[in-house]
Every structure is written in structure tokens, then in C-alpha cells.
N, C-alpha and C positions, 0 to 999 in steps of 0.2 A: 285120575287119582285125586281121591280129597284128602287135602293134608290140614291139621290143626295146631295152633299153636299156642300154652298155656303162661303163664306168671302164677303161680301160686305157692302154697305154704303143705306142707308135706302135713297129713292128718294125724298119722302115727307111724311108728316105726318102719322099714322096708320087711317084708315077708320073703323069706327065699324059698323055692321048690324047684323040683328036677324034672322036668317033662322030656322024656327019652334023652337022655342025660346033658341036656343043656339047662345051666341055670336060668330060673326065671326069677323076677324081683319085680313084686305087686306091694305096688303102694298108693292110697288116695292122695289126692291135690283138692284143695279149697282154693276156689277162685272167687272173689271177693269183687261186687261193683257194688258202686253208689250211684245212685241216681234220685231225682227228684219225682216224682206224680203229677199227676193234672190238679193238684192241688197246692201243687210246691213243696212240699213236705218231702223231707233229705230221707230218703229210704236207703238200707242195702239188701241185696238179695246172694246169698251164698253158693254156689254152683261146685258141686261134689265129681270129681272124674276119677276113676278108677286108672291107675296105670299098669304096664305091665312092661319091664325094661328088659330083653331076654339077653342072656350073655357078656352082662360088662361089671365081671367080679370086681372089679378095682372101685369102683364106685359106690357099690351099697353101703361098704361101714361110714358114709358121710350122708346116708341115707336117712336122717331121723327126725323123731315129729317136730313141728316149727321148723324144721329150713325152709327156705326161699328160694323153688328155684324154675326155671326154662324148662320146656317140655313142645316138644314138636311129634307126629308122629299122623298116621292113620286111625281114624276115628270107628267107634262104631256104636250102634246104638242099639242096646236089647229092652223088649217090653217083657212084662212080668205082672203077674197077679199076687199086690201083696198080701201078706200073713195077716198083718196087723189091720190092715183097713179091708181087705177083698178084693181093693180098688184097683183100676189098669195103669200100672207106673212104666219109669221107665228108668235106663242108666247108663250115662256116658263113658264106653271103657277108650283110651288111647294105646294101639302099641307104639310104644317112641320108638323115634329113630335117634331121635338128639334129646341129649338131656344138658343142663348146665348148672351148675350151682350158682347161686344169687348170693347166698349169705350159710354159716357153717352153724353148728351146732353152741360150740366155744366162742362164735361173734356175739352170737344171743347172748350168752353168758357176760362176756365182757362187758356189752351193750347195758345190760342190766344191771351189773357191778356199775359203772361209772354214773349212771343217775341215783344211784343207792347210796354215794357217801356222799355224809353227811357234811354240811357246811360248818368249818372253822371257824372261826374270825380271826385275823388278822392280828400277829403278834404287835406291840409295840415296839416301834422302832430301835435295836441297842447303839447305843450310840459307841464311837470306835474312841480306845484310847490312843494320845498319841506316842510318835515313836519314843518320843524322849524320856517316857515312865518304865521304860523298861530296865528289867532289873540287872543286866551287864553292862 
């Protein structure tokens, strides 16, 4: 058994289909490394995986693009003649077994909101009156 294990960011939305009536939910993962060159020069290279999660209805409405999340599963690997080049490619699909969420749709959100407001400055101090100005 070769099993695979991913960290990535959801591409776009989950796709749901019925294959002899079990749900399936296809969705890509960007997988993201940085690495240096024999020249030193800070490169990344982005790695596309097709997934396909069969049967875990509770889970897809948390499914959407930019999450962050775990993917473990059975790897497979198809060659193909593309359209656009002619050329001989190729494409990583995973069927998971485990999937885990890293981060939600509304964290991004938040995440975002909170570097987005804008800096105040600092009220001037009010200074307090004391008890003894009080009007009873």
C-alpha cells in the first residue's frame, strides 16, 4: 500500500457527484514548497493534486476554495496527451481516507478583517473629576 500525505489550500469549491449513489466530492489541493537552486535563488514550485473524498456528506459545505487543510489517502498517477501543448503530462489524483481541516472559510475572513482595520491614535488621556464636585 502506498499511502500519501498532503498540507495544502483547497483550489476552488468542492464538486459533488453520484457514482452508483454514493456521494463523491472532487476537489484540488495546491501544495506549495519553497526551496532554494544551485544558485541560491529562493524559488517556489506549486504542486496541483486532484482529490476525490467519497462519502463524508457532513464535511463538504466546509469544503471551499482557500481552506487549509490535511489529506492523507491512496495516490495515483495518470499520463495524458495535452490539448494545449500535445506534450506527454501527467496528474496526481489522491482518494483520501482522512481529511482534516487546518483553517475555515470565516477564519480567512476574520484573518483578513483584523489586518484591515485601520490604526487609531490614541485618545488623550480624560482626566477623572473628583468625588467631592458632585452635584448631591
Amino acid at each position: 500500500m502506498i499511502k500519501l500525505q498532503l498540507i495544502g489550500h483547497l483550489g476552488r469549491d468542492v464538486i459533488k457527484k453520484e457514482i452508483n449513489g454514493v456521494s463523491v466530492f472532487s476537489f484540488p489541493v495546491a501544495v506549495n514548497e519553497r526551496f532554494k537552486n544551485a544558485l541560491g535563488v529562493l524559488q517556489e514550485r506549486t504542486t496541483w493534486v486532484d482529490c476525490s473524498l467519497w462519502g463524508k456528506e457532513n464535511v463538504a459545505p466546509y469544503l471551499n476554495q482557500g481552506v487549509m487543510v490535511y489529506v492523507e489517502g491512496s495516490p495515483r498517477v495518470d499520463a495524458y496527451v495535452s490539448h494545449q501543448t500535445g506534450a506527454l503530462t501527467g496528474a496526481v489524483r489522491l482518494r483520501v481516507s482522512h481529511l482534516q481541516l487546518l483553517s475555515r472559510k470565516d477564519d480567512e475572513k476574520r484573518r483578513a478583517a483584523v489586518t484591515d482595520v485601520p490604526v487609531v491614535p490614541e485618545a488623550e488621556p480624560v482626566e477623572e473629576q473628583p468625588a467631592d464636585d458632585l452635584p448631591f
